[in-house]
Each structure stands twice: as C-alpha cells, then as structure tokens.
C-alpha positions in Angstrom: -28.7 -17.7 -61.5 -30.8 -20.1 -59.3 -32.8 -23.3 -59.9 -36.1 -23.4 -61.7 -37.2 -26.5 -60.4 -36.6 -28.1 -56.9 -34.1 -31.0 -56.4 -35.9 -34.6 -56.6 -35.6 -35.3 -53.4 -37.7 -31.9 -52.4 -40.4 -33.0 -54.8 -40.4 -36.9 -53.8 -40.9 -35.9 -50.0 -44.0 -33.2 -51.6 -45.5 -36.1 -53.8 -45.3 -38.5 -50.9 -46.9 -35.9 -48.5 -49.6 -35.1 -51.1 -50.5 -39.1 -50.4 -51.2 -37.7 -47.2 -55.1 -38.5 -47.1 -54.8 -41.9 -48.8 -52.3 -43.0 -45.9 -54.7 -42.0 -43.5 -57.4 -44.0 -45.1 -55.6 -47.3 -44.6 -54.9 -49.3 -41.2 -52.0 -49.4 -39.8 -50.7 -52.6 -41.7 -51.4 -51.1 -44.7 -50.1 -47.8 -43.8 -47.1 -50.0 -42.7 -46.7 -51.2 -46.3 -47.1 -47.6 -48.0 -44.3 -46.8 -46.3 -42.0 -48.9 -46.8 -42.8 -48.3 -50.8 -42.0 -44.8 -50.0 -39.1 -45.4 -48.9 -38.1 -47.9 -51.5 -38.8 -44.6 -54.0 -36.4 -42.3 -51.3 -33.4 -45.5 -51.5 -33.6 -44.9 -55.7 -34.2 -40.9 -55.0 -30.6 -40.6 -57.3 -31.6 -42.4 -60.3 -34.7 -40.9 -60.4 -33.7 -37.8 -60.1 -31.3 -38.6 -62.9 -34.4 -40.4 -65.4 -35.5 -36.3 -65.4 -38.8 -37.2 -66.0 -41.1 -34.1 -66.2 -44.1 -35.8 -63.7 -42.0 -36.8 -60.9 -44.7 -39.7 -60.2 -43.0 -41.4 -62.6 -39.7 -41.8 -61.2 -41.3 -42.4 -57.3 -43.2 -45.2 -59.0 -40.2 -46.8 -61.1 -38.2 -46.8 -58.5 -40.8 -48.9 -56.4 -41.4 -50.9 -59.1 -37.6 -51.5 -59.5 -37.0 -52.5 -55.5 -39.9 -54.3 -55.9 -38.3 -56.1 -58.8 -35.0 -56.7 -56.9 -36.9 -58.2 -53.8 -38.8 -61.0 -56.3 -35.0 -61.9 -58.1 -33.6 -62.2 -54.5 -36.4 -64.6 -53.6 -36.5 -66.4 -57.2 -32.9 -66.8 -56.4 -33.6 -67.9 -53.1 -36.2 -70.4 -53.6 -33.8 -71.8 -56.4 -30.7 -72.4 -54.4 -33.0 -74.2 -51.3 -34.3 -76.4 -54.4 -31.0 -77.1 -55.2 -29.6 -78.3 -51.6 -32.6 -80.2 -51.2 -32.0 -82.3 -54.2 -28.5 -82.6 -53.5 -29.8 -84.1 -49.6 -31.8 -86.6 -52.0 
C-alpha cells in the first residue's frame, strides 16, 4: 500500500514555493533574508516532519522560530563571554 500524504520535505519545498508571490514582492535584501528563513525550516525538515503536525505551516514556522532561537543563545552567549574578558582586562 502506498503513502497518503507526501513526505515533509515534498510539502515544505510546496509551502515555500506557494510564498512564491510574497518573495517576489520584496527587494533583494529582503528576499535575501526569506531565504535564509527557508532554509533554516529545510536544516529542521526532520523534526518537523517528526512534530506531524496536520498544517505543515506549523512545523516550517517552528523550526524558524527554533534556529532563530539558537542564533539569539549563541549571541547571548557571546556577548556574555566578551563581558567577561573585558572585566578580567580591568
């Protein structure tokens, strides 16, 4: 018996395409940006696919959401360790 419903990944690329007419709305440096969320949603394209979550929306936007997360901890942690090597400089 086959599949009744298409892998994630098929419908993640058919969400992102369906975006389409927005991307062409924006410049390029927002068009720039839009990408690189879609592709933060294609790096978590396992999980998601793994939340099976009935609008698949919801998995393309928590897994931006989640990268997005990741990126502000990594510059948190950043910003925290330069604070710390400047006070030890003091």
């Amino acid at each position: 018996m086959g599949r009744t419903i298409p892998s994630f990944r098929l419908a993640l690329e058919a969400e992102i395409s369906s975006w389409g007419s927005f991307r062409k709305s924006l410049n390029p440096g927002a068009r720039r940006i839009l990408d690189k969320l879609f592709n933060e949603a294609r790096t978590y394209c396992s999980a998601s696919s793994n939340a099976a979550r009935p609008v698949r929306f919801e998995g393309m936007l928590m897994a931006i959401i989640f990268a997005q997360a990741r990126r502000v901890e990594d510059i948190a942690r950043g910003i925290e360790e330069t604070r710390l090597e400047l006070d030890d400089v003091r």
